[in-house]
N, C-alpha and C positions, 0 to 999 in steps of 0.2 A: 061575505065571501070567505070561505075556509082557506087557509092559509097550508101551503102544502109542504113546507119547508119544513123538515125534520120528517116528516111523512114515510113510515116503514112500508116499503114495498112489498107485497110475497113474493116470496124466493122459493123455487123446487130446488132442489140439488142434480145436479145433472149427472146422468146414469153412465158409467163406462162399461169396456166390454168387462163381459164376465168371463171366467175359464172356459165356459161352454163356449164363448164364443169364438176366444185364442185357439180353441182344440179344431173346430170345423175350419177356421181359417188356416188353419195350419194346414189342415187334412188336405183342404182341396189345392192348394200349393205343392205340396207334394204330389198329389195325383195329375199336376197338370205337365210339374217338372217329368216326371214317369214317363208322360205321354208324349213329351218335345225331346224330350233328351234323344231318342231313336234316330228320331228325324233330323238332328242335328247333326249325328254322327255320320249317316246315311247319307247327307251332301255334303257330308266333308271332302271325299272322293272326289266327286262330281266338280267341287270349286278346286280343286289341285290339277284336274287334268286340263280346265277349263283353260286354269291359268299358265299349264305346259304348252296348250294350244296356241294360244295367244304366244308365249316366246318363241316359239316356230314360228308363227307368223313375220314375227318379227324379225327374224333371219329372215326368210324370204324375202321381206320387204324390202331390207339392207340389199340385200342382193340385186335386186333390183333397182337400186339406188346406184347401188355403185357401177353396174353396166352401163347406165347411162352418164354415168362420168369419164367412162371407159372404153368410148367408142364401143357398146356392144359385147367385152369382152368379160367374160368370171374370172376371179382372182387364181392366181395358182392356189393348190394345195397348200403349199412350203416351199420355201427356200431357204437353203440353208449354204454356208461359205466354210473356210477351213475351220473359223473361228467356234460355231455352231448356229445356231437358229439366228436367219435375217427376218425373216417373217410368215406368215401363215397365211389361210383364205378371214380368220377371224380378226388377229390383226389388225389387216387390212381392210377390214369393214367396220371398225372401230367408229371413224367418224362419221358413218350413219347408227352410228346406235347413240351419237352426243357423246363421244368420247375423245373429242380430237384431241384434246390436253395430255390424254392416258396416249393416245398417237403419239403426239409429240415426244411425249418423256420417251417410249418406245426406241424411236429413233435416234434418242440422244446417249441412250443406253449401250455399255458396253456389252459383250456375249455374256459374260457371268452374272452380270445383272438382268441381264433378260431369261435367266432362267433361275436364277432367285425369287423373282419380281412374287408376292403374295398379297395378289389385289383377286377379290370375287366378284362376277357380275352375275347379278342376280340373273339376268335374259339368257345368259347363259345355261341356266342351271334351274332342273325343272325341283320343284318343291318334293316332287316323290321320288327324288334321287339323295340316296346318303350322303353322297359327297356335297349336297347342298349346305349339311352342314356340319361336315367333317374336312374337306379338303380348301385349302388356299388356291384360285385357280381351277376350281372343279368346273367339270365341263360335263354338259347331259345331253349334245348333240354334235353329231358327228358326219364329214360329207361321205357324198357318195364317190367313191374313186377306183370303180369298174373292180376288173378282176386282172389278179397276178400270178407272180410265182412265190408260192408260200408253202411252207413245211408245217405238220401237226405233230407237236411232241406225243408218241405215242402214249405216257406215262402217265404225263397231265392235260392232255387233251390241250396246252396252250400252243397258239401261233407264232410264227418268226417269218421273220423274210429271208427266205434263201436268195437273196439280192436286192439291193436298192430298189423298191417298187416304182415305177414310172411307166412312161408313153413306149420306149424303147428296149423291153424287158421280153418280149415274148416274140418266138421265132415262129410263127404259125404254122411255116409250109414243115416243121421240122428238121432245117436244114443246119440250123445252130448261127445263120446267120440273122439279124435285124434286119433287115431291108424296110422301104420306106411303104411298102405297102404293107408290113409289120406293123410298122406303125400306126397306121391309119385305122387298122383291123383291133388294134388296140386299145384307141381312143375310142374305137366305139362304143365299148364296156362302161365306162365312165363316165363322171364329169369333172371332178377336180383332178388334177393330177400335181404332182411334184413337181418341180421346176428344176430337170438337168442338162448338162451338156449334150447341146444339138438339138435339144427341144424349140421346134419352130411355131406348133399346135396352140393356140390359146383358147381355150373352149368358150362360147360363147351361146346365149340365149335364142341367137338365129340358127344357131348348128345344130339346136336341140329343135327348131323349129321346126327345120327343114328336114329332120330323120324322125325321127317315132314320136314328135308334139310332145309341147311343154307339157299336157295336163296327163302323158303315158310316161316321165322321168321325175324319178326322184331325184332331188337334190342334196336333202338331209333326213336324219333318222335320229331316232333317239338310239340311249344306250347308256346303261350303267355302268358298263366296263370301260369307261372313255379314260383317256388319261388327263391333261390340262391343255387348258385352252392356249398356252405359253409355251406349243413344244411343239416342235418341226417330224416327228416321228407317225408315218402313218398310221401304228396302230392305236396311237393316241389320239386323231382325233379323226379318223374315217372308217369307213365299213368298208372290205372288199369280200373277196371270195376268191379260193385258188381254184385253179385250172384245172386240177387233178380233180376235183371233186363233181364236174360237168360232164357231162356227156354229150358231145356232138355229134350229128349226123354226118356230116361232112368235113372234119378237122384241117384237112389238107387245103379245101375249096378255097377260090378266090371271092367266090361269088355265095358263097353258103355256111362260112366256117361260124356262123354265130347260130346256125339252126340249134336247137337244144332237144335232146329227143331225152335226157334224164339226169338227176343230181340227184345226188348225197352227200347235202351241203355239212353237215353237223357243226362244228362250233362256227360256220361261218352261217349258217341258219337263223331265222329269226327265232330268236332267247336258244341258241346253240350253246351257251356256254355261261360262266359265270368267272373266268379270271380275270380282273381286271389288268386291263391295258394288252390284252391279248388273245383277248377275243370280240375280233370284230365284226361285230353281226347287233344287230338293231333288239335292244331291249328294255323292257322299261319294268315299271312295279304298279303299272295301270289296270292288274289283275288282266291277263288275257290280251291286251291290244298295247298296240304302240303307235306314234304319234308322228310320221311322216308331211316331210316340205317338197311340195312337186317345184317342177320349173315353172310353172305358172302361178304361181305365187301362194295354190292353198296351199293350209296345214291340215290333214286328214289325218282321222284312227282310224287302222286298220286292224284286224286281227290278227295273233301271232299265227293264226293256223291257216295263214293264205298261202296257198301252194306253190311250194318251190319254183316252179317253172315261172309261175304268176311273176315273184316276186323278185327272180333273174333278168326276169324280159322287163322289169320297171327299174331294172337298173342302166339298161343300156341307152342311151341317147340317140343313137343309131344302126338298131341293132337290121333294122328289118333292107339296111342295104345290106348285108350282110348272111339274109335267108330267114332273119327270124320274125315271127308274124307280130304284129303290133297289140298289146294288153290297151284294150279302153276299158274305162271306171265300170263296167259293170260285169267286167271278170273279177272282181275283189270287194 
């Protein structure tokens, strides 16, 4: 028996890559990166509005959260006391978003500190908004809070309020007085309103029910010119449209004064304007469309270029007591 110990085995040497081979592996890496790169870029978009949708929803859903804590009712707009800002509709929907802690301190907060306060919520704040990641507080959704009395700086085209915007602001028959069918006629433009003296109104998801349906009113909109979510000031954090800009058929009517026969909404238009915190009108950077929360809880893109009338008559909650005809989803 031969003895194998010591026994030289044959050995190849083992071949590695060559340049030739580094050159084709490289080459086709490059041509693949070439060909995904496109396509990555291309639903970048697509995942940013995705994820704007999704925080609409989100409000919606709070909202609806908190009506049911709330007998039914939506939070004010704002309230605010001599000191400055007591609270807001966001605020107050804190602790459906898991924020009851950020509630709390709120509350324990004096005025200056509630409007120092620079804390960011991401749900707040859509990824295709500057201020996502520019501002302390930046806010990219804003409610709906009908229509007022508001002035257009001719110069700059920005907004003000020729009076504290509320329930109680517009004399409809023209007589210069408020009266309570004033009111009424008022609240039907909206849904959040400010919260002031004499205000009895609390708008609610049965009120939007029962007038033009949840799935024919907006609740919120985007917008790039928002101000912070930490501020009692409507052009900060809601959309209206003045009076002067509408045309109604019947102004005076009891029974008609919300018919709309024409507008010339401009900075209160959708992307009407670009100054921030004073122009409030629904816009986003979604190339073309913005990203709307009805009262039934979707969040919808719509296009900027949905017509004026269209998208007047999806502001109102109740507009069609009032003479004007009801928008279903398939006028938009």
């Amino acid at each position: 028996m031969k003895s194998t110990a010591g026994h030289r085995r044959n050995s190849h040497p083992r071949s590695g890559f060559t340049w030739i081979d580094v050159s084709v592996t490289t080459l086709i890496l490059l041509v693949l990166a070439a060909l995904l790169l496109p396509a990555t870029r291309s639903t970048r978009p697509t995942v940013r509005r995705v994820e704007c949708q999704n925080n609409m929803k989100q409000l919606c859903t709070a909202v609806m959260n908190y009506t049911s804590k709330s007998n039914g009712t939506l939070p004010w707009l704002s309230i605010e006391d001599e000191t400055g800002i007591v609270s807001n509709y966001l605020i107050d929907m804190l602790p459906e978003f898991d924020n009851s802690a950020l509630h709390r301190e709120w509350l324990s907060f004096s005025a200056r500190e509630r409007a120092e306060i620079s804390v960011r919520l991401k749900t707040f704040q859509c990824p295709k908004d500057p201020t996502y990641l520019q501002v302390d507080c930046g806010l990219s959704y804003v409610a709906n809070a009908g229509f007022g009395k508001f002035a257009i700086d001719p110069k700059t085209n920005a907004v003000y309020e020729t009076k504290r915007h509320g329930q109680g602001t517009v004399a409809w028959d023209g007589d210069g007085e408020v009266s309570e069918l004033d009111r009424w006629k008022t609240i039907a433009t909206g849904v959040f309103w400010p919260k002031r003296e004499g205000d009895a109104f609390r708008s609610s998801l049965d009120y939007i029910s029962a007038g033009d349906g949840q799935t024919n009113t907006f609740l919120f909109a985007e917008s790039v010119n928002a101000g912070k979510w930490n501020s009692a000031k409507t052009l900060d954090i809601a959309f209206v449209v003045g009076l002067d800009r509408i045309q109604f058929a019947k102004p005076g009517s009891d029974q008609a004064c919300l018919k709309i026969t024409g507008a010339d909404l401009g900075p209160y238009g959708v992307a009407g304007g670009n100054i921030p915190r004073h122009t409030p009108s629904p816009s986003s950077n979604h190339l073309g469309t913005s990203i709307y929360g009805f009262a039934d809880g979707a969040a919808r893109q719509i296009s900027d270029k949905i017509d004026p009338l269209v998208y007047l008559r999806l502001m109102t909650p109740n507009g069609r007591r009032y003479g004007e005809p009801i928008e279903g989803l398939e006028n938009y």
